[in-house]
N, C-alpha and C positions, 0 to 999 in steps of 0.2 A: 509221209516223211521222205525225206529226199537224205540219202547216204553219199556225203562226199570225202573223198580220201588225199588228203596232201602229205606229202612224205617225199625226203630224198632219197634219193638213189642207195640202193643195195650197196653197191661199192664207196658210197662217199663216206656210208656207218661203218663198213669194214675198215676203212682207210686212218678213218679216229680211231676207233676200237685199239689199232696195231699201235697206232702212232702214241694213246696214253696209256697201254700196255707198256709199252717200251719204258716209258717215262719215269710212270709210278715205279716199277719192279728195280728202276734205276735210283730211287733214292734212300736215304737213311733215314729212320728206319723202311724195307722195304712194304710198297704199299699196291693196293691196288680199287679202281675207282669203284664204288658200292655200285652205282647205276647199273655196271654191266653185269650183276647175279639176275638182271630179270632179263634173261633171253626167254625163248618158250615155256620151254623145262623150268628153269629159274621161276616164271612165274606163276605156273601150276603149284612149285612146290613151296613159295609163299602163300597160295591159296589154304596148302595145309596146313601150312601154320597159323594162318587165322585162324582155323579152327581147335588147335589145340587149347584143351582147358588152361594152358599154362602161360598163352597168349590174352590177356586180357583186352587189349585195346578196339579189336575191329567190333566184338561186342558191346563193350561201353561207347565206343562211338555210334554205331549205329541204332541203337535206343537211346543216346541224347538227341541224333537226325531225325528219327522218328515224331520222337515226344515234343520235339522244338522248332517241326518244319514250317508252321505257318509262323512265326517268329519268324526264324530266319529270313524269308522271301518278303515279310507284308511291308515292311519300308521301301522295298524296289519300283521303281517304277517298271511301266508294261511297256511296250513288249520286254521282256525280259528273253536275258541271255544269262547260259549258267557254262562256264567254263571250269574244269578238273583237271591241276597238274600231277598227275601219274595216278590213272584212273584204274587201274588194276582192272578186277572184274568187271567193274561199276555197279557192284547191287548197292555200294552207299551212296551215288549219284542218285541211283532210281528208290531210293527208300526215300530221300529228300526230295524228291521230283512226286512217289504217289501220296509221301504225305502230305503236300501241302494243298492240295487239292487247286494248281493252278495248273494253265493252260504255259508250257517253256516253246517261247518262239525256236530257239536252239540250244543246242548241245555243244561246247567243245571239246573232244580229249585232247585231251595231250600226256604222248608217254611215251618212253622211249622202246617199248616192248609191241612190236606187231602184234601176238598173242592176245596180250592185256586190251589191245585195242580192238579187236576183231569181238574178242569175249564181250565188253563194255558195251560194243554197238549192239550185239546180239543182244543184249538186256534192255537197253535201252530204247531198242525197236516197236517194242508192243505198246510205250507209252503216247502220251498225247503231246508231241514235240514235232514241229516243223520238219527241221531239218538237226541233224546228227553230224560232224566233224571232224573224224579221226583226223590226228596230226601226229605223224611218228617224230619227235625230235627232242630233243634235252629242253628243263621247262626254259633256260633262259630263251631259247631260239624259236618255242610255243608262245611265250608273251611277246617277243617280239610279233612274231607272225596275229595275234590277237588283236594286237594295237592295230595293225593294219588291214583285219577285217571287219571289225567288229560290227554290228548295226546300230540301229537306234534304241531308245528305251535303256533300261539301266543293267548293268553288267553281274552276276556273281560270279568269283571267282573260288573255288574250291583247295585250300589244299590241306590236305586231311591225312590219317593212319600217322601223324606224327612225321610224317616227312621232312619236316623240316629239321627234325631231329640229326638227321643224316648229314646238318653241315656243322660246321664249326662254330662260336658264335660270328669271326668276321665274314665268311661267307651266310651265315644266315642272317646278316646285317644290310647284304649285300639281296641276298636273294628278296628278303622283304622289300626294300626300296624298289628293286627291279620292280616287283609286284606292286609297289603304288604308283606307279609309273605307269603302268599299264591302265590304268585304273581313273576315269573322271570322277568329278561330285553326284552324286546320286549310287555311285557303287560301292558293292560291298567286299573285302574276306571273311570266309571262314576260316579259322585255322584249328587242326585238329594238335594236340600236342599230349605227348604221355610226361607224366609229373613222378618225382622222386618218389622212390618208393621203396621199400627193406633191399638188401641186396641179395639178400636169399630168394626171394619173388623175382626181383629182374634176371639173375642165372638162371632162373627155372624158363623164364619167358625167351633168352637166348641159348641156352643150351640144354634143352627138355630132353626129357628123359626116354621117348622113341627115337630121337636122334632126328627127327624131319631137318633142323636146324642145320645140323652138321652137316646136312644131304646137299641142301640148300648152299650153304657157303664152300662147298667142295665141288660145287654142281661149275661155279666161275671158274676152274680149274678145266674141265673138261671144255667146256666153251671154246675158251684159249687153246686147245688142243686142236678140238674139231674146226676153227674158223682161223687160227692165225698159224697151223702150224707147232704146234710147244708138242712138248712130250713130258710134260708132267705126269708123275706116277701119283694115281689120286689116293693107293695106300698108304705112299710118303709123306702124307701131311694129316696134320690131325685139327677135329675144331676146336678152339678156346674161346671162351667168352668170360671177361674178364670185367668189372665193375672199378671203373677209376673216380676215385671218389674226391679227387680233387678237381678235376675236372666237370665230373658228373655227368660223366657215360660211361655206358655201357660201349667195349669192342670186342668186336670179331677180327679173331684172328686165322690163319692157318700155318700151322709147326710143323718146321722137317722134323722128319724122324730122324734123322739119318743125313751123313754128309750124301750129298747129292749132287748131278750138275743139271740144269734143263735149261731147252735150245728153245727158243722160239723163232722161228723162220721170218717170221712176215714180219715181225719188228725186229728181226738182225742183233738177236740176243741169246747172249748164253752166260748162265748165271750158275755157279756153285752156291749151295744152299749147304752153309754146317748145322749139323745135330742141335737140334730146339731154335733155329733162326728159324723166324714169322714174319709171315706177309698179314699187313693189317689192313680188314677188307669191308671194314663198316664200323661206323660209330654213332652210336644214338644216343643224343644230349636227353635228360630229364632236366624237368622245368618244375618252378613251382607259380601259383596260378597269376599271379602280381607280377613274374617277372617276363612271363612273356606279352606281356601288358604294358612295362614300360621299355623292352627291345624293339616289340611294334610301333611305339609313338615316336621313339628315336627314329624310324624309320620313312615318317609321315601319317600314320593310319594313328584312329581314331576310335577307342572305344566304343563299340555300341552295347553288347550283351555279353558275358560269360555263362555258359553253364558248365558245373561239374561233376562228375561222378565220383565220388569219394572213397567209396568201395575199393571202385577199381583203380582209383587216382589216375583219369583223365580227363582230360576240359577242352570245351568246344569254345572257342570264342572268336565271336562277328567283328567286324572293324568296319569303318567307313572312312571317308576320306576327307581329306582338309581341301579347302578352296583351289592353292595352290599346289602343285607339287613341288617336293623337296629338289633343291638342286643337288649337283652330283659334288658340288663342295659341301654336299653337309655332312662331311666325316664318315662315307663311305668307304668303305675299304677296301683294295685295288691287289 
């Protein structure tokens, strides 16, 4: 196995980091970008929370990758390339990689967490894979970087734990096309996506009762602290997780307690927070099984398989691709 590492510069991630720190915290309501809770720490303390029992998804996903790995791969052609946009640990890469009992010419991550990558490759080292991939960068700027190395033989693309949850629908309108784009005839997506389900169960799954959650979305708070300068007090905010049922998500938020002011240096801001104003730090769309089935055909992709877990209301479902790709006037959203 041959370990190659591409990734920008240290200061070019801090330099964004500051720059939509500034941005989001600047608008109404104030916000700030979900991607950057997965620093180190950030991502460890996701790891925890896949494990809590009150987390359903990384367990129902990863025994439907289990039970449906030779499915997923036996339409691809060889050599095969299997590429993961925000690969966390990667033991659900390598659950799909030992079950299917095929030989992966390569690996790609892509994540924007050095941690998650470094963990990933360390999992994915002992398998029977050429060559391995890190790429630290945001996924738009991983599929770009994809499209222009990609090899021969046919492509999967992973993107899974419901990630895609985390956009909007017109960014995730946006994000799928990007991903068929990327994408010739003979390849595939997986998309992992968690579906509607009581809202009693979804509050428990964002705001559990050991608190890992709250730790986790407080955790982007100190971040901000330690890398850009801020002086956030992490007692003065509290976690909320809130079920918008017309929308249909779930968000995180973080509430002053308290009137407050915080400076942030490196993005040249200083913000008064009044008593219960919140910063909203992540949003996760629930789907039901049909309807991320026809967002994805809006988008170019093409039905191959669904599977679902019922139980735990999530669905794995494979896509392939049309002849052509969608141009960027088919009602993409900008």
């Amino acid at each position: 196995m041959t370990l190659v590492t591409c990734a920008p510069a240290e200061r070019e991630i801090r330099e964004l980091f500051a720059l939509e720190v500034g941005e989001y915290l600047r608008r109404t309501p104030r916000q700030l970008p979900s991607k950057y809770l997965y620093d180190d720490l950030g991502s460890s303390l996701f790891n925890s929370i896949c494990l809590l029992p009150w987390y359903h998804v990384t367990r129902a996903e990863s025994t439907l990758l289990a039970r449906h790995a030779r499915e997923i791969v036996a339409a691809l052609d060889r050599p095969l390339s299997i590429a993961e946009l925000g690969c966390g640990s990667g033991d659900k890469l390598a659950t799909l990689v030992e079950h299917a009992a095929e030989d992966v010419a390569r690996v790609s991550l892509i994540d924007i967490s050095a941690s998650a990558l470094e963990m990933a490759g360390r999992r994915i080292e002992p398998l029977r894979v050429l060559d391995v991939v890190p790429h630290r960068s945001r996924y738009e700027d991983g599929l770009e970087w994809l499209d222009r190395h990609r090899g021969d033989g046919s492509m999967l693309v992973l993107f899974l734990g419901s990630n895609i949850g985390n956009f909007d629908p017109p960014a995730a309108h946006q994000m799928l096309t990007q991903i068929r784009r990327s994408l010739r005839p003979g390849d595939a997506l997986l998309l992992g996506t968690d579906l509607a389900k009581p809202e009693r169960d979804l509050l428990l799954a964002y705001d559990d009762p050991l608190q890992v959650t709250a730790a986790f979305n407080r955790n982007l708070l100190r971040r901000i602290n330690d890398d850009l300068g801020g002086t956030f007090d992490l007692d003065g905010f509290s976690h909320c997780a809130v079920w918008n049922e017309a929308s249909r998500r779930v968000e995180m938020h973080l509430v002053s307690r308290r009137r407050q002011t915080v400076v942030v240096r490196t993005a040249g801001l200083e913000i008064t927070f009044k008593p219960d104003e919140w910063i909203w730090t992540e949003s996760s769309y629930k789907y039901e099984p049909g309807g991320i089935v026809s967002d994805a055909a809006r988008a170019g992709l093409v039905l191959s398989q669904q599977w679902v877990d019922e139980s735990a209301g999530f669905a794995l479902t494979r896509f392939s691709v049309q002849t052509a790709s969608p141009s960027r006037s088919s009602g993409e959203s900008t």
